[in-house]
Residue frames as a rotation matrix with the C-alpha (Angstrom) as fourth column:
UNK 1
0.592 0.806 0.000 0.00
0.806 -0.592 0.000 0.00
0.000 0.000 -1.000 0.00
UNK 2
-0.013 -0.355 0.935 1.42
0.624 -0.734 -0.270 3.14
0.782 0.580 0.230 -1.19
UNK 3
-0.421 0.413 0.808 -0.68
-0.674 -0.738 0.027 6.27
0.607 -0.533 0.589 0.26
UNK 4
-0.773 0.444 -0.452 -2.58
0.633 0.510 -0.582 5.43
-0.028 -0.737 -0.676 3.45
UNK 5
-0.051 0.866 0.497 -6.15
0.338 -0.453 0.825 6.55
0.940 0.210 -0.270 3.15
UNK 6
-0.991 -0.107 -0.085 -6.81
0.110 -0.255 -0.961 8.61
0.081 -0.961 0.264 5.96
UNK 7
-0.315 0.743 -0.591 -10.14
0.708 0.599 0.375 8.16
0.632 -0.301 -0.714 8.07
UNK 8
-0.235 0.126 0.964 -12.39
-0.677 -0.733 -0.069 10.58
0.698 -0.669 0.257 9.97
UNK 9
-0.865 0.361 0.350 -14.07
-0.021 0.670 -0.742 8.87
-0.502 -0.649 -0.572 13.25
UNK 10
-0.146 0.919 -0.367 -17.32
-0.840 -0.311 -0.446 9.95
-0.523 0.243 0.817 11.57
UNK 11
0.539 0.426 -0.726 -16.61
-0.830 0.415 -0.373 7.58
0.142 0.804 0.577 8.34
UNK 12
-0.790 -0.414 -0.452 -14.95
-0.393 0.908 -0.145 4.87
0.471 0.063 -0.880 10.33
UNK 13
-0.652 0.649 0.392 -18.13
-0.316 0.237 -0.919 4.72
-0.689 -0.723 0.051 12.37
UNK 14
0.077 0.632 -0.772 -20.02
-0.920 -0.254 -0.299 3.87
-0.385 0.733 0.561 9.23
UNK 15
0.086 0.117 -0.989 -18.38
-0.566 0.823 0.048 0.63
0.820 0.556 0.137 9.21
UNK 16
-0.743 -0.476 0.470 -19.54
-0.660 0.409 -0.630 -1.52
0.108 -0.778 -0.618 11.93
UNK 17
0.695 0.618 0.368 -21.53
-0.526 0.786 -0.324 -4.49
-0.490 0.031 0.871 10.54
UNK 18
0.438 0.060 0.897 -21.09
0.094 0.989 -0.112 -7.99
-0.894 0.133 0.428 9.22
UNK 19
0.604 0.012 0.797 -20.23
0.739 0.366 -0.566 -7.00
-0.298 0.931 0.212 5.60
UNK 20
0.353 -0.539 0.765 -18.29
0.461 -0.611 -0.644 -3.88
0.814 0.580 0.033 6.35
UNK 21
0.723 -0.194 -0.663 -16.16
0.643 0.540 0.543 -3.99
0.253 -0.819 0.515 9.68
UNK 22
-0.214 -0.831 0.514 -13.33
0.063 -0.537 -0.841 -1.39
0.975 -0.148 0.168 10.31
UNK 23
0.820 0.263 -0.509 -11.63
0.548 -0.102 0.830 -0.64
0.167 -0.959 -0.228 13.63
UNK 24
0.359 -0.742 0.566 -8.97
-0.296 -0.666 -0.685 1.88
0.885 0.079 -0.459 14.37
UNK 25
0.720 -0.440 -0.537 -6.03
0.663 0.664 0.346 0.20
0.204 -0.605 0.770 16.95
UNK 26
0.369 -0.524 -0.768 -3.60
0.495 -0.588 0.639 3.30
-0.787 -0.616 0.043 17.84
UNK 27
-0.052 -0.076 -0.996 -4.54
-0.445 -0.891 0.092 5.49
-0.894 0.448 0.012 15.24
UNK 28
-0.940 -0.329 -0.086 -4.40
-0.257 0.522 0.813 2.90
-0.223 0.787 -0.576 12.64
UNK 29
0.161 0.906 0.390 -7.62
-0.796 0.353 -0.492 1.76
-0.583 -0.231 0.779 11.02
UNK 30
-0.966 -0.253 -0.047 -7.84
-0.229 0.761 0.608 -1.62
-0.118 0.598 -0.793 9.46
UNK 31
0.055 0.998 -0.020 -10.52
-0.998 0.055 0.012 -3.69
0.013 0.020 1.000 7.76
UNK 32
-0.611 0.176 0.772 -11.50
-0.442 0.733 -0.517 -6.79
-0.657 -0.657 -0.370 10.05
UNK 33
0.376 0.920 -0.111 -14.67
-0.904 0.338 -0.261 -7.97
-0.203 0.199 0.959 7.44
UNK 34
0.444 -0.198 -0.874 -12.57
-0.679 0.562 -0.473 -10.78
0.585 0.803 0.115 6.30
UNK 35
-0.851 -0.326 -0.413 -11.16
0.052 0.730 -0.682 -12.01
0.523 -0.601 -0.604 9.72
UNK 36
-0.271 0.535 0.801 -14.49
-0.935 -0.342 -0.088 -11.55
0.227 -0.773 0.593 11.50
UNK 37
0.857 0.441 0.266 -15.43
-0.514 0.766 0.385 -15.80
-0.034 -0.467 0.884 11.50
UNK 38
0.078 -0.656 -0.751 -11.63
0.486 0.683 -0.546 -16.74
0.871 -0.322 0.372 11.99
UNK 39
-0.281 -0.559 0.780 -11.64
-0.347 -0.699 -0.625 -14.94
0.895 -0.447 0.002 15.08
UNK 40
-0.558 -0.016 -0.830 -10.72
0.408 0.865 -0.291 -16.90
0.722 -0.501 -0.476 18.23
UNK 41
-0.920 0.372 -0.122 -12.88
0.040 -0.221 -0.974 -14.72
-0.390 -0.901 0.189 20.63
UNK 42
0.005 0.939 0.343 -16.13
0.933 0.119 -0.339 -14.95
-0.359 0.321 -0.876 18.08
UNK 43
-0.266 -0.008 0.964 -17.36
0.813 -0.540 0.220 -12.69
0.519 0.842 0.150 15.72
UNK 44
0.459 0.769 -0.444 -19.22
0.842 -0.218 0.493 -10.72
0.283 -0.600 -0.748 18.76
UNK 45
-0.073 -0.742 -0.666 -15.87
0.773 -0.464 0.432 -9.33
-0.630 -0.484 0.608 19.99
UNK 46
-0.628 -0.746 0.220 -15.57
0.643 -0.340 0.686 -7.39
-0.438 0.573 0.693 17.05
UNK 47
-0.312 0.723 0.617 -18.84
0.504 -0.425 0.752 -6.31
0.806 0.545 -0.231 15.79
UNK 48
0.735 0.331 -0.592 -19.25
0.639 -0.630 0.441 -4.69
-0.227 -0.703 -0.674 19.68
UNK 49
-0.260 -0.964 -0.063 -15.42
0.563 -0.204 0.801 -3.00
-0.784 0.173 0.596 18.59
UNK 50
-0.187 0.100 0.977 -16.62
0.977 -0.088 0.196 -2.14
0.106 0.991 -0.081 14.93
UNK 51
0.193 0.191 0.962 -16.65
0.556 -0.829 0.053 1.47
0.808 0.525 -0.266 13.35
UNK 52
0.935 -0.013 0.356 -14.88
-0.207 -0.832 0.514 3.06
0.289 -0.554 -0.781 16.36
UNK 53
0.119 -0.977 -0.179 -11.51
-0.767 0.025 -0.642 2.91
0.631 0.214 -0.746 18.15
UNK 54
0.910 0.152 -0.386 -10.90
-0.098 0.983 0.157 -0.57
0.403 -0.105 0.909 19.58
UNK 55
-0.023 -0.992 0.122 -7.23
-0.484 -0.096 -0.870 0.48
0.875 -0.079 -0.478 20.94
UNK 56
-0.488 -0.155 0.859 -8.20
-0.871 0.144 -0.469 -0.38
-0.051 -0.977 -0.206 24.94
UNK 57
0.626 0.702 -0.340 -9.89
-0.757 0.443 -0.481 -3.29
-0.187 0.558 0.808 24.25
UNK 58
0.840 -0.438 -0.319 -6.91
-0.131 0.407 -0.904 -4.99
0.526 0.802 0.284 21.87
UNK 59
-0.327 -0.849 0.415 -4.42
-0.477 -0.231 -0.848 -4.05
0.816 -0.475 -0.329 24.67
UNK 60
0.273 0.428 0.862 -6.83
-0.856 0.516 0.015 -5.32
-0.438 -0.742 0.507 27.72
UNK 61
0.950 0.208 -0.233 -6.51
-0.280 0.898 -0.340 -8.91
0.138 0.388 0.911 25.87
UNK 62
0.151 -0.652 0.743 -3.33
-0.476 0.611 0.633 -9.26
-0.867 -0.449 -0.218 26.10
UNK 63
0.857 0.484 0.176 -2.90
-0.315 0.763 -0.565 -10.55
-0.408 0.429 0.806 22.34
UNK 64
0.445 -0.799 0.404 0.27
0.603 0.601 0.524 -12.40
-0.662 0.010 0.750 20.95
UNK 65
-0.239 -0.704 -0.668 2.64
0.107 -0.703 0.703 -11.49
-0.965 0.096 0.243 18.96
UNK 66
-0.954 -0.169 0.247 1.17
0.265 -0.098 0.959 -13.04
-0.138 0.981 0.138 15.98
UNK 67
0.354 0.921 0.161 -2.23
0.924 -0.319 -0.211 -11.68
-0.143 0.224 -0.964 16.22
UNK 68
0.116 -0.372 -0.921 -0.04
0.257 -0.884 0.389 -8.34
-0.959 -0.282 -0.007 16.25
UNK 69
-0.790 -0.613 -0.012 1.66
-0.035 0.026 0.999 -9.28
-0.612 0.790 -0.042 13.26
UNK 70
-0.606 0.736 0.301 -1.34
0.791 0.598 0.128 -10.77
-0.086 0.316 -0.945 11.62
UNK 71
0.198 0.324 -0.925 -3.31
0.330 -0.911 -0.248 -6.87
-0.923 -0.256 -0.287 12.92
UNK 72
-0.481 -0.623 -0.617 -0.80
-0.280 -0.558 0.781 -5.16
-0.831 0.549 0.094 9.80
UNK 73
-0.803 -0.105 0.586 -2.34
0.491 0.439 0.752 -7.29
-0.337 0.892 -0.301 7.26
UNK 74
-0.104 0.984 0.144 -5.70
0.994 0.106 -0.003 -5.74
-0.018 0.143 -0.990 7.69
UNK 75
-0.326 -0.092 -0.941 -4.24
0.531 -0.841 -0.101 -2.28
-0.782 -0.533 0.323 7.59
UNK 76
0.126 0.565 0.815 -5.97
0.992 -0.062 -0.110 -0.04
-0.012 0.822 -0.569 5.51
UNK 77
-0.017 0.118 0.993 -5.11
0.341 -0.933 0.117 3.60
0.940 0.340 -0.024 6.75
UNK 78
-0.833 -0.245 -0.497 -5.06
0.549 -0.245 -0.799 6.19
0.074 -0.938 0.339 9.75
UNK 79
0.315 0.718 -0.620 -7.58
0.758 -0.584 -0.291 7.94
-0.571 -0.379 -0.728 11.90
UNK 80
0.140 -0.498 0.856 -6.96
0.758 -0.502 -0.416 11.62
0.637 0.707 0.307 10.45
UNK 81
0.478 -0.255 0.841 -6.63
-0.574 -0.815 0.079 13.81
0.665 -0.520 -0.536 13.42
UNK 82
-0.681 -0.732 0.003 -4.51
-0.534 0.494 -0.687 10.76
0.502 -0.469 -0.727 15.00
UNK 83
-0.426 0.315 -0.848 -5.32
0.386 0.911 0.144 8.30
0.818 -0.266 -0.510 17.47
UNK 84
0.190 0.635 0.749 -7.77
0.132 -0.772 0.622 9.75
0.973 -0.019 -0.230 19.83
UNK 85
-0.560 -0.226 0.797 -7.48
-0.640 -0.492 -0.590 10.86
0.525 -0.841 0.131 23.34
UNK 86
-0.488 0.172 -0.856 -8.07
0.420 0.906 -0.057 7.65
0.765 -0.387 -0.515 25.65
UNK 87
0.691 0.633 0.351 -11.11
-0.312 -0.177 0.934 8.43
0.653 -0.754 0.075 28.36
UNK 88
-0.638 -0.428 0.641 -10.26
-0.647 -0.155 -0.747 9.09
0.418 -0.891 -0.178 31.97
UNK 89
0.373 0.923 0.093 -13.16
-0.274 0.014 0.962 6.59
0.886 -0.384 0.258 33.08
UNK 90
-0.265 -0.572 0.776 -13.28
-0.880 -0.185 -0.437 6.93
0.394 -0.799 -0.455 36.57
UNK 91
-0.896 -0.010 -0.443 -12.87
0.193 0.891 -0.411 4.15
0.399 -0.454 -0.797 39.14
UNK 92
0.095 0.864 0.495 -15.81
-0.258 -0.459 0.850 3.68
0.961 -0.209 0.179 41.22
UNK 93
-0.565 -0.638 0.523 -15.46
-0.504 -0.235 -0.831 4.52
0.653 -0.734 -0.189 45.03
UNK 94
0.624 0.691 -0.365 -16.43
0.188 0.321 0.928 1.70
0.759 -0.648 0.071 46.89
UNK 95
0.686 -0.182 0.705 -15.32
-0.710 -0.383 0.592 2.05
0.162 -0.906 -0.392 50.60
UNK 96
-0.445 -0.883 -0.148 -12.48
-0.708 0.448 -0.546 0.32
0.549 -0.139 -0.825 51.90
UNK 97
0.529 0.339 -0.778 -13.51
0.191 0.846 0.498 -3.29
0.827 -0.412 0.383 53.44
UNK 98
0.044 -0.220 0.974 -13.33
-0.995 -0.098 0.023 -3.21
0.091 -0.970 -0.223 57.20
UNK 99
-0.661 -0.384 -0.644 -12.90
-0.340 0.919 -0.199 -5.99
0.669 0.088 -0.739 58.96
UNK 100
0.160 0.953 -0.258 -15.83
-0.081 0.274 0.958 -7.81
0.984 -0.132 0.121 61.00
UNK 101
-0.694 -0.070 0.717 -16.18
-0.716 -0.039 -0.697 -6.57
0.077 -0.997 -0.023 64.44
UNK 102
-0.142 0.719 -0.680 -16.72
0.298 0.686 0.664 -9.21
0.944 -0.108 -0.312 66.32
UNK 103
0.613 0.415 0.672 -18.06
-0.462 -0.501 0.731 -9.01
0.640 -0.759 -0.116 70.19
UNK 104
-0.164 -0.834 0.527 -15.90
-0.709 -0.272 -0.651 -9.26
0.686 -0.481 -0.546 73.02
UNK 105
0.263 0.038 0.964 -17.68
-0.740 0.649 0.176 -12.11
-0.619 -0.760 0.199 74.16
UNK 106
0.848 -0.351 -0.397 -16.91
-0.044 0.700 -0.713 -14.43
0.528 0.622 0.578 71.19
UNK 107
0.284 -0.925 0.254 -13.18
-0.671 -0.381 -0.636 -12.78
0.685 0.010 -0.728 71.61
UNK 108
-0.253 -0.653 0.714 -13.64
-0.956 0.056 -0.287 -14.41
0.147 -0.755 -0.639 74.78
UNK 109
0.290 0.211 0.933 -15.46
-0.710 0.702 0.062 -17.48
-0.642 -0.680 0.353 74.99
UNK 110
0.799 -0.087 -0.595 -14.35
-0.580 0.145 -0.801 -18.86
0.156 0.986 0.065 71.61
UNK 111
-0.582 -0.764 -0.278 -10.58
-0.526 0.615 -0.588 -20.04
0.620 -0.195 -0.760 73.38
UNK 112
0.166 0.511 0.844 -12.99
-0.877 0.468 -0.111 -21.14
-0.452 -0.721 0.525 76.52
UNK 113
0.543 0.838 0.054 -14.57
-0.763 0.519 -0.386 -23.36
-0.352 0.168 0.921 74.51
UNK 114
0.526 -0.456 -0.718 -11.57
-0.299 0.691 -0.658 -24.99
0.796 0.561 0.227 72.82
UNK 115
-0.155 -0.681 0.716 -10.10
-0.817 -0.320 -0.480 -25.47
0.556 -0.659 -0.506 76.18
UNK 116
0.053 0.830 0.555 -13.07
-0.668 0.443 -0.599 -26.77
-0.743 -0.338 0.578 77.76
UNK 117
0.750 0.394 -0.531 -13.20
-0.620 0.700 -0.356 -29.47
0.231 0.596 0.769 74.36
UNK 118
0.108 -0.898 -0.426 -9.78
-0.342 0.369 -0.864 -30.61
0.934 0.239 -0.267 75.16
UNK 119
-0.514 -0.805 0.295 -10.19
-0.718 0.216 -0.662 -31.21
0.469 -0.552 -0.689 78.46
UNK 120
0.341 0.904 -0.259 -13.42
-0.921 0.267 -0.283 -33.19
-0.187 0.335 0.923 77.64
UNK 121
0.657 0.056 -0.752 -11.47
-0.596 0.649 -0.472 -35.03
0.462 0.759 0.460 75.64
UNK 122
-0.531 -0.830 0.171 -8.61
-0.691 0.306 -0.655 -35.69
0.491 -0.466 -0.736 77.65
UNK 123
-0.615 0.031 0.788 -10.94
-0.746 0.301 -0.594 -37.16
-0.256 -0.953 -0.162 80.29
UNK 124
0.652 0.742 -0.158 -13.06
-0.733 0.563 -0.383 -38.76
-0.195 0.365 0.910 78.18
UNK 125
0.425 -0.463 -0.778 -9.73
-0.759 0.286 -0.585 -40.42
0.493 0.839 -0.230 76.49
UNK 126
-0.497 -0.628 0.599 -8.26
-0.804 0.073 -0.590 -41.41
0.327 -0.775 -0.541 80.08
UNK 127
-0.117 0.253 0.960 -11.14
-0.869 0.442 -0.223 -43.60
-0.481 -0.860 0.168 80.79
C-alpha cells in the first residue's frame, strides 16, 4: 500500500456491521470484514469494537505477537486527526472493606470453649 487513506471517526463509524467492519487500533484503522469468522474470541468481539476505536480493548486482551503481526495485514489507513485521546473513566469509590467486628464475648469465649473441648477429651480419652 502506497498512500494510506486517511479516516475521519465519523466515516470509520459507518463501518460496523457484518459485511463492512473497520476498527482503528492506535490510530491505525484496518478492515476486520474478512477475519471476523476466523476470530478466536467470536465474531461478537468485534462487531461490539466495529466502526470506532478498539485500541483499549486490543491491549486489555493481552494478544500475541502473531495476532499483532497478523493486525498489519488488515491495515488499511489512519484515523486523520490521530489516534484519539483515551477516556479518563473513573474508578468507582467503593469504601475500603473493614474488617468484621466481632463481640468481646466471642473474643472471649471462643478459646474457653476450645479449652473446655480438650479437656473433655482428655478425660473422656483417660477412661
Amino acid at each position: 500500500m502506497s498512500e494510506k487513506k486517511l479516516f475521519t471517526l465519523a466515516e470509520l463509524a459507518e463501518h460496523n456491521h457484518k459485511k463492512s467492519l473497520y476498527v482503528s487500533i492506535k490510530g491505525k484503522v484496518y478492515d476486520v470484514t474478512k477475519f471476523i469468522d476466523e476470530h478466536p474470541g467470536g465474531e461478537e468481539v468485534l462487531l461490539d469494537e466495529g466502526g470506532s476505536d478498539a485500541t483499549e480493548a486490543f491491549e486489555d486482551v493481552g494478544h500475541s505477537d502473531e495476532a499483532h503481526d497478523l493486525l498489519k495485514t488488515y491495515e488499511i489507513g489512519e484515523l486523520k486527526d490521530g489516534p484519539p485521546i483515551p477516556s479518563q473513566k473513573s474508578q468507582p469509590s467503593y469504601p475500603k472493606p473493614q474488617p468484621a467486628e466481632t463481640s468481646n464475648l466471642v473474643n472471649y469465649l471462643l478459646p474457653v470453649a476450645v479449652v473446655a473441648a480438650y479437656v473433655v477429651y482428655k478425660i473422656v480419652a483417660s477412661e
